[in-house]
N, C-alpha and C positions, 0 to 999 in steps of 0.2 A: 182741280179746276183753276184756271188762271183767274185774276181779280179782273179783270177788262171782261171774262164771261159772264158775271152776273149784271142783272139788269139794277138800276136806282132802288128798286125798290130793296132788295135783297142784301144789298152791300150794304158792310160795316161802314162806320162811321168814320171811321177809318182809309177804309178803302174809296169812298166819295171824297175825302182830305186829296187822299193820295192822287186820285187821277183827275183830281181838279172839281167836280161836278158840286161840291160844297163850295157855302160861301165864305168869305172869310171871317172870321170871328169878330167879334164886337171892340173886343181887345185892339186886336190889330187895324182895324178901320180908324176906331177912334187914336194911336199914337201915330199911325201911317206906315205899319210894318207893310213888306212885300214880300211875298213866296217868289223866290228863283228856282228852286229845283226840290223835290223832294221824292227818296227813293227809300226802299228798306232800310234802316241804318244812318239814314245821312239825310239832312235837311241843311238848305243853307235860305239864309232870307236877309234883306235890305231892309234898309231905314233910314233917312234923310234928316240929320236932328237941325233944328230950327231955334229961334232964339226962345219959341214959346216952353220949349224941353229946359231949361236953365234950373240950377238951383239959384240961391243965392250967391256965392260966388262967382255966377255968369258962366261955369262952365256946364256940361248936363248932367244930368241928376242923375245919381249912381241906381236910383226906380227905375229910369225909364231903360238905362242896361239892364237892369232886372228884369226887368217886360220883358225884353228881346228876348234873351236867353234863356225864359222860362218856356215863352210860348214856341222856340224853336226846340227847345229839347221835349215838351209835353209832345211835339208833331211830330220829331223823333221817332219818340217811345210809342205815339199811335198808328205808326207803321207798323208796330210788331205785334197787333194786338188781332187777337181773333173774335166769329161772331159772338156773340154775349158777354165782350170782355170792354174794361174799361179801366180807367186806373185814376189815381190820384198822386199830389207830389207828397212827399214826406218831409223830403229837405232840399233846402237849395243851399249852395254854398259859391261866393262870387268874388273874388279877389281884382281890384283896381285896379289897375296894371301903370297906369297915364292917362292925365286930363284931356278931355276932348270937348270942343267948343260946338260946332256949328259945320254940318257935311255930310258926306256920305259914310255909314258903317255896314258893315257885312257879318251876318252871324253863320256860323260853322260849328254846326250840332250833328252829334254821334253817338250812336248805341255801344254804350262798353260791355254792359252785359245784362241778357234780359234771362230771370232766369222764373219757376215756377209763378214766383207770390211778387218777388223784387226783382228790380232792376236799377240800372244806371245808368244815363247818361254825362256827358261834358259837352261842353260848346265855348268857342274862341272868337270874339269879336276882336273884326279889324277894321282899320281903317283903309284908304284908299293908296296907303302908300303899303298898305300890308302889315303894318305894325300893329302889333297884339296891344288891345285897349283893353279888353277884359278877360279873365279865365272863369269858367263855370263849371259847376257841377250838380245833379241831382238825382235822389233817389225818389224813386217810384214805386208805387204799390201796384199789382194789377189789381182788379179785382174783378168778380165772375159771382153769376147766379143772380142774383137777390141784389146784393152789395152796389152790383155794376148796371141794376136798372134807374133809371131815368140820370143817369151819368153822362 
């Protein structure tokens, strides 16, 4: 059965992500993330950082990379997920690449490998000139049955 056959009622939570009919997360509203494209495997998503984003140094807060690249790789990994399944992150791991102030960034999230229990993604924020500002990484747990209710 393709995912556009089931009606709202029927599709994973998942699959409402996926073909848009969810709303966006609480998360992303409140730092200002934007969904660009999201497919099996690959999500990519915007974000406009503001001087409100700032640490104390004035450049942005290596959190709010963390937000991006959590919630582009968790959206990722909820492509791959079927009905009664759900998952959680285990680790996230985020290496700084170069300071960024105030602009446009782009996140480029991907499924490395999803396998029964675990999986993994990475994701690469850029900026608008295309230069890598952050590298990410994280492991996931699926989970199913019991585990994955009200998840």
């Amino acid at each position: 059965m393709n995912r556009n056959d089931h009606d709202e009622k029927t599709q994973t939570s998942a699959e409402r992500f996926t073909i848009g009919t969810m709303p966006p997360t609480p998360i992303a509203d409140l730092l200002g993330f934007s969904l660009v494209s999201m497919k099996y495997g690959e999500v990519v998503m915007e974000f406009e950082a503001g001087p409100q984003h700032a640490n104390p140094m004035g450049t942005l807060h290596g959190g709010v990379l963390c937000d991006l690249a959590d919630l582009s790789m968790g959206a990722v990994y909820a492509t791959t997920l079927g009905e009664g399944e759900s998952f959680t992150t285990l680790e996230l791991k985020i290496n700084f690449l170069k300071p960024f102030w105030t602009g446009k960034l782009k996140s480029v999230a991907r499924l490395v490998k999803r396998g029964k229990t675990v999986g993994m993604t990475e994701c690469e924020i850029f900026d608008t000139k295309e230069s890598l500002v952050a590298k990410v990484s994280s492991t996931c747990m699926t989970l199913q049955g019991n585990k994955a209710s009200g998840r």
